[in-house]
N, C-alpha and C positions, 0 to 999 in steps of 0.2 A: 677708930670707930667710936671709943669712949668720948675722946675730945671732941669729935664732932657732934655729938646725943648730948653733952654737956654747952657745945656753945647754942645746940639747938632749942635747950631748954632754958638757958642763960636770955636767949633774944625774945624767947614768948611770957618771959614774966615780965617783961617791961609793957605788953599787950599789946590794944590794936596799933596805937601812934610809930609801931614800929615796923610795918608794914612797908611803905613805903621807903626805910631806909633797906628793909629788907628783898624790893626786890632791883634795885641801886647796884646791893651786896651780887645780886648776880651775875655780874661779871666784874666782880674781883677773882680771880682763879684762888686766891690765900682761902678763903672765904665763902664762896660760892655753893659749895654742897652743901655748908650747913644751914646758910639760907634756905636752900632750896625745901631742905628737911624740916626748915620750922613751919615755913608758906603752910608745908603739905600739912603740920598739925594747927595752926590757925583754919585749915578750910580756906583758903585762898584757891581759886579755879582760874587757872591761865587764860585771856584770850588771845584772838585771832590781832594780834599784836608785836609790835618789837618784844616788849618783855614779855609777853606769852611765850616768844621763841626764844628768846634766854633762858626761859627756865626749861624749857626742851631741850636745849642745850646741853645745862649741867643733867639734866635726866639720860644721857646720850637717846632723844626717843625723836632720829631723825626723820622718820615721815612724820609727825607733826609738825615736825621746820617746814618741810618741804609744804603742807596745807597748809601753812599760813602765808606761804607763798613772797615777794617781793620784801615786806618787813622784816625777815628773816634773816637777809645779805648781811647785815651790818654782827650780830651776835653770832652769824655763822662765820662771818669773815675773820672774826677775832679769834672763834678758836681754828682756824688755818695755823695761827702762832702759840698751838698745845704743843707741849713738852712731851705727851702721846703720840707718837706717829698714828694711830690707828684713831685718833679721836680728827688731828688732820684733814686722814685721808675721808673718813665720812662725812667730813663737812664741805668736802672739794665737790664730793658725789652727790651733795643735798643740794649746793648751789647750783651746779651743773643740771639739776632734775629742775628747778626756778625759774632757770637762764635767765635773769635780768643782770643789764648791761653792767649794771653798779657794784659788780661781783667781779668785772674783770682787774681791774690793778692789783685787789690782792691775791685772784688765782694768779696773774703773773708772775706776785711773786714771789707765789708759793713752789712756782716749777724750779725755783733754786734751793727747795731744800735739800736736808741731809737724806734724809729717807728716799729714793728711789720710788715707794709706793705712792707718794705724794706728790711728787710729781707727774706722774702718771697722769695721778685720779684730776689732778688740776690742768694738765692737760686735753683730757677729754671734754672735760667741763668747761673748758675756752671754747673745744669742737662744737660744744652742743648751745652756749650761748651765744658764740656768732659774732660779726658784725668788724667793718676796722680796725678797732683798738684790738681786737684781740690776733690780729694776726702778727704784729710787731714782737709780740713775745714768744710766741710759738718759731718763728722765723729763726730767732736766736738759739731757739731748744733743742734745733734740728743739730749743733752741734754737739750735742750732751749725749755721749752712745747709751747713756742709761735710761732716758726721756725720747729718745729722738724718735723708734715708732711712732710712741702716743701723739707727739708734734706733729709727725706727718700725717697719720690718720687724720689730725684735728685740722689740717689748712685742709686736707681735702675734702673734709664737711662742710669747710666754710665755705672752699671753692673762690678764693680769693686770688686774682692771677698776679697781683704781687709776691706770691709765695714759689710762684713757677720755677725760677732761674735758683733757689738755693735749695728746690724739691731733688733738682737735673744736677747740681751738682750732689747730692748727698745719692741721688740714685748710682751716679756715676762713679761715686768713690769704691763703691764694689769689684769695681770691674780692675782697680788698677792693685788693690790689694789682691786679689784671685791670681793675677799674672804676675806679680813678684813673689805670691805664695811656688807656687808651681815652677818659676824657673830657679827655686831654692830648692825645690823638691827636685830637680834634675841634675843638681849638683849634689845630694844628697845631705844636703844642709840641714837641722832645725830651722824651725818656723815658728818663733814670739809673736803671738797676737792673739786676740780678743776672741773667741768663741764665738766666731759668725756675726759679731754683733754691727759690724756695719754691713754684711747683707742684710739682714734685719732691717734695717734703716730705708737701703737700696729699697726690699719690696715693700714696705708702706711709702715710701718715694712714689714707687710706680704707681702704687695705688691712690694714692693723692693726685697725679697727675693725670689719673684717667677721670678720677670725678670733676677734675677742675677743667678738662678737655682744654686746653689751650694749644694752638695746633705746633707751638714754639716746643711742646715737648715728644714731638712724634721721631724724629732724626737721632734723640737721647734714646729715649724707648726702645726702638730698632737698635740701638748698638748694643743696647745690654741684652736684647733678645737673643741677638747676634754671639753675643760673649761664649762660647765655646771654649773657653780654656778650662773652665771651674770643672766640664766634664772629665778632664783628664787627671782630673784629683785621684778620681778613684782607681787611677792606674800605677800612683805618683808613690813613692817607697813610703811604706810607716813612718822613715824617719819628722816626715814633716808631721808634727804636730804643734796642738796648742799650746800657750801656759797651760805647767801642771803635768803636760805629755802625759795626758788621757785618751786615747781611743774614742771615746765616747764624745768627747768634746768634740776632737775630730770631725766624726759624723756629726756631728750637728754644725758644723758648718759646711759642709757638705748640703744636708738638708737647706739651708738656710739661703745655700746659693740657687741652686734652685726654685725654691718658693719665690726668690727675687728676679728670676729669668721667668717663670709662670707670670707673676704680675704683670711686668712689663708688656705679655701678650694679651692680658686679661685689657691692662692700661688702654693698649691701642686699638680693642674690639669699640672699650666703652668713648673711644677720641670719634671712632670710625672713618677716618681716613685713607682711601683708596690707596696713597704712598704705601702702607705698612704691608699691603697684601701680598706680596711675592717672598720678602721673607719670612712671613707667617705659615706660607706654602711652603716654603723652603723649612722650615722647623718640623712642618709635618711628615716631608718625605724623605731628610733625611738622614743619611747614614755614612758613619763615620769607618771609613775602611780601615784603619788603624787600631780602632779600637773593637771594630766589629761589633758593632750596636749602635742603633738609632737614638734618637733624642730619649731622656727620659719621659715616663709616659706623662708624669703634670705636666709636663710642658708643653708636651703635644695635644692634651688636650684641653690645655688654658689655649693654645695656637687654634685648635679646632674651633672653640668656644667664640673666639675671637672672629675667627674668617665668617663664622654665622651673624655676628651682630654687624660686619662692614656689610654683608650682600655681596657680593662680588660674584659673580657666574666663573670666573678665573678660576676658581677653588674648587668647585664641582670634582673636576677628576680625582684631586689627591684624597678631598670628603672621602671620594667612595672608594678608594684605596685604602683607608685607615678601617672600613667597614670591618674587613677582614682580620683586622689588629687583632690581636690575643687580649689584649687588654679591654674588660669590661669598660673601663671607665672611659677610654679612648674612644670605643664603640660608639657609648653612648651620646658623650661628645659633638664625635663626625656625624651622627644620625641627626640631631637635633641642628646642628648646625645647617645642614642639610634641609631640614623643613624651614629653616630661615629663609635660606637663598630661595628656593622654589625652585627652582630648575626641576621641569619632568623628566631629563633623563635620571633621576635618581627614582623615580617611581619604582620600580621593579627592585633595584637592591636593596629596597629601603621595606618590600614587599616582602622579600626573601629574612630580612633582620625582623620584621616584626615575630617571626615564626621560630625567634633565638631560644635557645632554652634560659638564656638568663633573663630575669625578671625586667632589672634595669635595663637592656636594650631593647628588650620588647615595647616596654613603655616609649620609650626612647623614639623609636623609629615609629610605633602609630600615633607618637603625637608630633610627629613631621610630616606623617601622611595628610592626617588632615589639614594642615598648616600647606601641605602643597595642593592638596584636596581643592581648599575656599580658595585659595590663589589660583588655581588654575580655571574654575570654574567662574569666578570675576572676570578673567582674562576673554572670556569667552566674547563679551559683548565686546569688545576691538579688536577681534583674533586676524583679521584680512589683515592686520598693519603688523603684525608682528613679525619676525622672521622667521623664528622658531613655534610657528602655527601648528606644522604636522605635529611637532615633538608633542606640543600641547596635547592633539586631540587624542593621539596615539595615548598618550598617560591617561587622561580622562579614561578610556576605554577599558588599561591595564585595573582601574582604581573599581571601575564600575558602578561607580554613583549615578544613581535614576536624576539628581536635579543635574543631570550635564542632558539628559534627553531631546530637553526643548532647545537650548541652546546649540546644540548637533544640528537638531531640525533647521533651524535657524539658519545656520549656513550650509546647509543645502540647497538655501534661494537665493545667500549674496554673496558666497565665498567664489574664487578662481575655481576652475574645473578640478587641476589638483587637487586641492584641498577639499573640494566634496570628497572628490571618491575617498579619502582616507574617515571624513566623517563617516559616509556610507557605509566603509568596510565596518567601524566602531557600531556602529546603530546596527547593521545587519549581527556582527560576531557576540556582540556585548550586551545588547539591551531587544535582544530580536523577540521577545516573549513580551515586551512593554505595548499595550494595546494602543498607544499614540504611536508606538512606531509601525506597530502592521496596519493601523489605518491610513497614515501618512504616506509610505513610502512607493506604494503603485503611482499615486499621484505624481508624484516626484521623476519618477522614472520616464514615465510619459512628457511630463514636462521638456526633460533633457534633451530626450531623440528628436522632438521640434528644435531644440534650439541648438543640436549638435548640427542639425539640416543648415539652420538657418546662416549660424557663423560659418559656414565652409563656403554657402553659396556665395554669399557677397564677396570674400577676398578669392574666389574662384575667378568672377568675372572680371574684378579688377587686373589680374594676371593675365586671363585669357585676351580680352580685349586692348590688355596695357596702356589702360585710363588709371592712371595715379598708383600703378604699381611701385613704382621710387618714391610715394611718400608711405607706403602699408608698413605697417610695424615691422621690426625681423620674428616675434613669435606669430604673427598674421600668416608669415610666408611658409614659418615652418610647416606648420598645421598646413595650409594647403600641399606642399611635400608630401606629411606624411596621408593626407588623406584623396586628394584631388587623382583624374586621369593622368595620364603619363604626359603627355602636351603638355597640360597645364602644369604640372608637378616640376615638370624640367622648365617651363619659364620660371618658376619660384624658386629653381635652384640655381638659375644663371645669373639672377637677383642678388640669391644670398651672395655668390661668389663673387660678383661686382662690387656690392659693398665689402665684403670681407677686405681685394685688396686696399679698401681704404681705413676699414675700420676694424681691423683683427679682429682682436679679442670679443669683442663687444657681439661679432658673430659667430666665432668658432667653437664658443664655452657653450651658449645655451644650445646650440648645434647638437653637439657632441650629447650634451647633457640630455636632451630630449629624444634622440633618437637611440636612447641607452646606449650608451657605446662607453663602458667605465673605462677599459685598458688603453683605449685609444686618446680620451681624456686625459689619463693618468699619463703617458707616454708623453702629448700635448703639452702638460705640466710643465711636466720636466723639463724638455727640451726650451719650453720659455726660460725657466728659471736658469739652465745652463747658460742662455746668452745664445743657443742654437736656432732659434724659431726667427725665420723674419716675415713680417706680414704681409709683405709686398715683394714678389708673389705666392709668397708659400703657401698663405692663408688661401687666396682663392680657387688656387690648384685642389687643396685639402677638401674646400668646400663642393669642389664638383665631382671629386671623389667620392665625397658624402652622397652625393643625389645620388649619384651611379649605384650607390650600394643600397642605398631605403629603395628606389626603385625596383633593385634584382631582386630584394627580401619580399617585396611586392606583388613579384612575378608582375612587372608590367616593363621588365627591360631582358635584355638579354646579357651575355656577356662580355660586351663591343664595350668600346670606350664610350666615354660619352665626352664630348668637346663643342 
């Protein structure tokens, strides 16, 4: 400290002419402080400048580098080569906060230095300035088990798909250490190696890979998701441990493998590839007989997180199987995942979870409801075209929001006959106190009874008369079945079974289906799927069976065959 107060006051008796050489001096490192110390007793004030940021430099006073912004790279670049690791690392973090291009060659190559900290911090800093040049260095860093995180975080900032194929290998190299760990471990071998540090790697791997979404890394992701050996660690004798034969280390590669199996589900939610969904299902449901436990729960709930951002309606069932999980965070998970996909059959368990005693699932599942809420209420204005209409209106009903009312109303005038009355039962059970629905709904009614008259009468006479009964729809025919005289009912039956032996299925399902007959259906099934059913003549025989019985239910037949 003397020698430098000494060279500081050595340089200001020469006066102002020495200015200049003094702020020169500021990046001399021999030198440099004490310049800086004389500047400050001349009254010299730094600007928004290179040597402004020189001398913020030797000040360590990094957010003024960083506001001076772009002229700052070149004095910040040079101390990247202090003999301080910690002076270094804050100048990798200053240029990194700049991100101008003209900083990448020497954060490049700075990721070879000795200190670990520093290359870190200059690998992030490659993350955060971006652009081609910077992924050539980061590509090579993925080999460096001390840097290789930070590398892979930073291509998956840049999101560069040249970085793809050494992401999938570095993700992949987990997987091959895990299973020569473990069949060391069944020979009750020691096990030399790294403290999880290439899972480590593995899960910023996957995570690079999911922000870089390139669809080349979905087949890699699935296998590590897949990787099931690393669970059997926890089964596998003590003797396997790390360098050091720590316990602790142990678990932390343990931990480490897993965070890198979580990613990879996390990876393929954010690719979104409909490929990934069945083993994403499959991590959620399950369970290992040997070891008598299910997945661990990050994983199942990176896997739940996951099947929510694909969309998938596949996944609905296991979602609501995982409802039940002991595990808050799982809960929570499967619920929001849940209000991803939309699917109304999850309205009611998702009803049942907003009502959890714990805080996180309650939030959890009413902010899915409302998510299936606006989704299903949008859905409203195309609902004739969708398949799962009833399921729709039926959740509206369970949910009981007043803006489904008008929409309800709505198809009342243009939906199928089915699907009013599921509307109707909703507006009658649900919203019967809504003064548009007690005004509306006499009308409505009345409307029907003419037009239930009017569809029976027209395919009535077509039947009776058998003017264009072989081109009338088969739901035309049924309807006359179920509603028409016995004459008439019985030509619309000798109809169906005409067609039937030509056309099976096409008339035997909605047959069956409409005149509720589930067991008889379900029997039907089977015996198709057996190979037992043939359509010709089994079908039409079946179908004349069918009249004979809607008629006897009827009371408009007797108990005579009918032929």
């Amino acid at each position: 400290e003397s020698v430098r107060t000494a060279a500081e006051d050595a340089l200001l008796k020469i006066g102002e002419p020495t200015v200049e050489p003094l702020i020169a001096a500021l990046r001399d490192a021999s030198v440099q402080e004490a310049a800086a110390g004389a500047l400050d007793k001349m009254g010299w004030q730094p600007g928004q400048d290179e040597n402004g940021a020189a001398y913020w430099v030797v000040k360590r006073q990094w957010n003024k580098c960083i506001d001076v912004g772009p002229p700052a790279v070149a004095p910040l670049s040079a101390a990247l080569r202090a003999d301080d690791w910690e002076v270094c690392h804050a100048a990798a973090v200053a240029l990194g906060q700049i991100g101008d291009a003209s900083a990448v060659e020497p954060l490049g190559a700075a990721l070879k230095a000795n200190h670990s900290g520093v290359g870190n911090a200059a690998a992030c800093a490659l993350g955060q300035i971006g652009g081609p040049r910077a992924v050539g260095p980061l590509i090579a860093a993925l080999e460096d088990d001390r840097i290789g995180v930070a590398a892979a975080r930073a291509l998956g900032q840049i999101g560069d798909a040249r970085a793809v194929e050494l992401l999938v290998a570095a993700l992949l190299k987990n997987i091959a250490w895990v299973r020569q760990a473990v069949a060391l471990a069944k020979a009750d071998t020691f096990v030399i190696c790294s403290a999880g540090d290439w899972a480590g790697v593995s899960a910023a791997a996957a995570e690079a890979l999911g922000q870089i979404g390139d669809p080349r890394a979905i087949e890699p992701l699935i296998a590590a998701l897949n990787d099931r050996d690393s669970r059997t660690w926890s089964a596998a004798p003590l003797t396997v441990l790390p360098r050091r034969g720590t316990s602790g280390l142990f678990n932390s590669a343990l931990s480490a493998v897993t965070v890198a199996r979580a990613a990879a589900a996390e990876a393929l939610g954010q690719i979104g590839d409909p490929r990934a969904v069945e083993s994403l299902i499959d991590v959620v449901v399950h369970y290992d007989t040997a070891l008598g436990t299910h997945e661990d729960d990050d994983v199942r709930a990176a896997a739940a997180k996951a099947l929510g951002q694909i969309r998938d309606r596949r996944a609905t069932e296991s979602l609501l199987g995982m409802l039940g999980w002991g595990d808050r965070n799982v809960r929570s998970a499967a619920a929001r995942a849940l209000g991803q996909i939309g699917d109304p059959r999850a309205t009611k368990p998702l009803l049942s979870e907003a009502k959890d005693t714990n805080g996180d699932v309650q939030a959890a599942a009413a902010e899915a409801l409302e998510q299936i809420r606006n989704s299903l209420i949008s859905a409203l204005d195309h609902l004739p075209e969708k398949e799962n209409a009833a399921q729709i209106v039926a959740a509206l009903g369970e949910l009981g929001d007043s803006r489904a009312v008008e929409p309800l109303l709505g198809l009342l005038i243009r939906a199928e006959p089915e699907l009013r009355k599921v509307a109707l039962s909703v507006l009658e059970t649900k919203f019967s106190q809504e003064a548009r629905v007690q005004t509306a709904l006499p009308g409505f009614r009345e409307k029907w009874a003419k037009e239930e008259a009017s569809v029976v009468e027209e395919p009535e006479r077509q039947v009776h008369t058998q003017e264009g009964a072989s081109d009338m729809r088969i739901e035309d025919l049924i309807r006359v079945l179920q509603r028409s005289n016995a004459a008439v009912a019985l030509g619309a039956g000798s109809e169906l079974a005409t067609r039937a032996n030509v056309l099976g299925d096409a008339v035997v399902e909605p047959l069956l289906t409409a005149i509720d007959e589930p067991e008889m259906l379900a029997r039907y099934r089977l015996l198709k799927s057996s190979g037992q059913w043939r359509n010709d003549p089994d079908a039409g025989l079946l179908v004349l069976e069918l009249t004979k019985r809607v008629l006897t239910q009827r009371g408009l037949l007797g108990t005579g065959s009918v032929a």
